[in-house]
C-alpha positions in Angstrom: 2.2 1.4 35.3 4.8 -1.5 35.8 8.3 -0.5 34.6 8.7 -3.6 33.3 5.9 -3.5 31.4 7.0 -5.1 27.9 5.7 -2.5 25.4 5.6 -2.1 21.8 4.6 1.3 19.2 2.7 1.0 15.8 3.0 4.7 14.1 0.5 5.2 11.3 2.9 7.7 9.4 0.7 9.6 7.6 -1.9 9.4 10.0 0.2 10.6 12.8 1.5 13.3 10.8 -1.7 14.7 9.6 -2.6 15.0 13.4 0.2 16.2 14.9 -0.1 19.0 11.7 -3.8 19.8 12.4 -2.8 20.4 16.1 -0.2 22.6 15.2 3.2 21.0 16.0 5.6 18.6 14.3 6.7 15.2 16.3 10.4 15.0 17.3 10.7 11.0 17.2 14.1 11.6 19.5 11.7 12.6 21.9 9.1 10.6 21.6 11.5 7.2 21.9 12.6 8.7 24.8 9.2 9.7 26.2 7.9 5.8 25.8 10.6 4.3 27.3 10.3 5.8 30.6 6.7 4.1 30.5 8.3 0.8 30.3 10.3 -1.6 28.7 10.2 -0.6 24.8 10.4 -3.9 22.8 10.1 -2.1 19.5 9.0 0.7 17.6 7.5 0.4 14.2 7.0 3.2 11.7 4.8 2.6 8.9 4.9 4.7 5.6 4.3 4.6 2.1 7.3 6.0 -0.2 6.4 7.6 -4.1 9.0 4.9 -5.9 9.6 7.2 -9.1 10.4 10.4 -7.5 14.5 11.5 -8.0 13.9 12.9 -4.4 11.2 12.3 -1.4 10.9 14.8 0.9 10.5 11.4 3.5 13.9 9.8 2.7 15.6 12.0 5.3 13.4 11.1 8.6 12.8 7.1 7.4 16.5 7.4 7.2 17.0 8.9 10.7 14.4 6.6 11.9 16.0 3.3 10.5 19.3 4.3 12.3 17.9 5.6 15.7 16.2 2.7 17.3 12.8 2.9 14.3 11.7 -0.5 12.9 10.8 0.8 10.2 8.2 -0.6 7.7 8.0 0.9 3.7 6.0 -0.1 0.7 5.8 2.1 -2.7 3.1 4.0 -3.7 0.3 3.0 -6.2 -0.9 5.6 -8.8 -4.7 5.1 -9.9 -7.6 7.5 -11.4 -10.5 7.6 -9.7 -14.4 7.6 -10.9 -13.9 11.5 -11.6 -10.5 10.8 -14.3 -8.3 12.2 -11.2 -5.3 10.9 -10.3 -4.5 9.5 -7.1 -2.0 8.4 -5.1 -2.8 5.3 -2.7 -0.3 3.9 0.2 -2.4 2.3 2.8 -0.3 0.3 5.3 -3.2 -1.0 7.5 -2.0 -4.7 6.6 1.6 -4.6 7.1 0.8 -3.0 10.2 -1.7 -5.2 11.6 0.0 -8.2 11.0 2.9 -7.0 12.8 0.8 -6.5 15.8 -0.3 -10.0 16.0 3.2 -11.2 15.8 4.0 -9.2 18.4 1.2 -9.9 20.9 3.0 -12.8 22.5 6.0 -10.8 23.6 4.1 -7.3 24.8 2.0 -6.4 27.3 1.3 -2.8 26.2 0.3 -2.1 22.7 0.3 1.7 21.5 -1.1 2.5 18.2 -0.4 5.8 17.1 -3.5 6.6 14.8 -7.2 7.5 14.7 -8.1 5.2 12.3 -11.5 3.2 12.8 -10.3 0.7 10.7 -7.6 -0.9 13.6 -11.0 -1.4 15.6 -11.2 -5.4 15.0 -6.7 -5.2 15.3 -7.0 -3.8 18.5 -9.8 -6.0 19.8 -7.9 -9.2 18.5 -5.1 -7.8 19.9 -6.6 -7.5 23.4 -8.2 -11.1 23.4 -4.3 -11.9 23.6 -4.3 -10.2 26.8 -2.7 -7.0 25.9 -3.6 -3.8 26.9 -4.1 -1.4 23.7 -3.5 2.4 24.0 -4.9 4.8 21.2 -3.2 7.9 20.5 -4.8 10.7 18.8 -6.9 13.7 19.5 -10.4 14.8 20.0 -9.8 18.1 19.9 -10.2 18.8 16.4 -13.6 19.5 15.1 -14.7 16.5 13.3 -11.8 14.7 15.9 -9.6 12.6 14.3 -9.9 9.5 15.9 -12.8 7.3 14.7 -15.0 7.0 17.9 -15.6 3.0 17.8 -11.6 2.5 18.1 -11.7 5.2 20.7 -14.3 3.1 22.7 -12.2 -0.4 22.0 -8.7 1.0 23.2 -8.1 0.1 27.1 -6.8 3.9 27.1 -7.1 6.9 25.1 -4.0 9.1 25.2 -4.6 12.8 23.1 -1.9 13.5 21.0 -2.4 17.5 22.2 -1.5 16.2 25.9 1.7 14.6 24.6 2.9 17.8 22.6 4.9 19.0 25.7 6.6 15.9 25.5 7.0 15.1 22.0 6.8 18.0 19.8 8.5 20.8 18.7 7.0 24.0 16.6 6.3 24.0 13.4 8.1 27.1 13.2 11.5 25.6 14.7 11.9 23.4 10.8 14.7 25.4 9.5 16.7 25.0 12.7 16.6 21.1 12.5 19.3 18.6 12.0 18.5 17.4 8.1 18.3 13.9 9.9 15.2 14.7 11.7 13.1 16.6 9.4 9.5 16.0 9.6 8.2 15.6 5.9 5.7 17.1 3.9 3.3 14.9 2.6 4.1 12.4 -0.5 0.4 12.7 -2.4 -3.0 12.4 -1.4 -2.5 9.4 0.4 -0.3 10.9 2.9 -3.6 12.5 4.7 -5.6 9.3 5.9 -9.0 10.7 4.8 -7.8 11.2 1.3 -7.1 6.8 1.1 -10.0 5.3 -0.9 -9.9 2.5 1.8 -10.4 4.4 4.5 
């Protein structure tokens, strides 16, 4: 891979996090900035999440606040509440949009798109993406049984890159939390949304 390649990440928060979580290991973004700009020349590096707006304190603020000042583009919208066929309430924060239009902006200045999520959704985004003539990476893993990447954007991507194959790279234990700087604290979940097979959309 050129190292001039012009390259660009789009992190599905919640999506990222419920993988990295399933595989057993929490994402250390220090690292994983780090990681994707030896691969190239890192344009930008969005970070997509949806925040609970009412709450006196989100377990989130402190990593979307470490993000935003550590090199992060990074992209909120509040939560919305709703009850579902059963009388349950749910909490919805799907950031599919704000996420795909970002990527078409940003196809005229990339070469390399990486989309951190499993998502089948992003199928059509990455295939318009790549009729710009840029090359689309899907990280994610298929190691988990069902796998959580959605096997028709796994078949569009130019390259699938498992999330487990990063974790040397990228991760640190789960086990490591309470020895972390408060800045770079992985978060727990914000509701039901914050597991992408709990949204209604997806």
């Amino acid at each position: 891979m050129a190292n001039d390649e012009r390259i660009a990440l789009f992190i599905d928060g919640a999506n990222l996090y419920a993988t990295a979580k399933t595989l057993g290991f929490d994402i250390d973004y220090k690292k994983l900035l780090k990681e994707f700009q030896t691969r190239g020349r890192l344009i930008r590096a969005f970070y997509y999440t949806a925040l609970v707006e009412d709450q006196e304190y989100s377990s989130i603020r402190p990593l979307i606040d470490w993000l935003d000042y550590n090199g992060f583009s990074v992209v909120t919208k509040p939560t919305k509440e709703f009850v579902d066929s059963l009388g349950r309430r749910k909490v919805k924060g799907n950031m599919d949009i704000e996420l795909a239009v970002d990527a078409m902006e940003m196809a005229g200045f990339i070469d390399h798109m990486i989309l951190f999520s499993g998502d089948g959704d992003f199928r059509s985004l990455v295939e318009a993406v790549q009729r710009r003539g840029v090359r689309v990476s899907v990280v994610s893993t298929v190691t988990t049984h069902p796998p959580m990447v959605a096997d028709e954007l796994r078949r569009q991507a130019d390259e699938f890159i498992d999330l487990l194959a990063l974790a040397q790279k990228v991760g640190r234990e789960q086990t490591e939390r309470s020895q972390r700087p408060m800045g770079e604290r992985r978060p727990m979940p914000v509701g039901p949304a914050s597991h992408p097979l709990d949204d209604p959309d997806n």
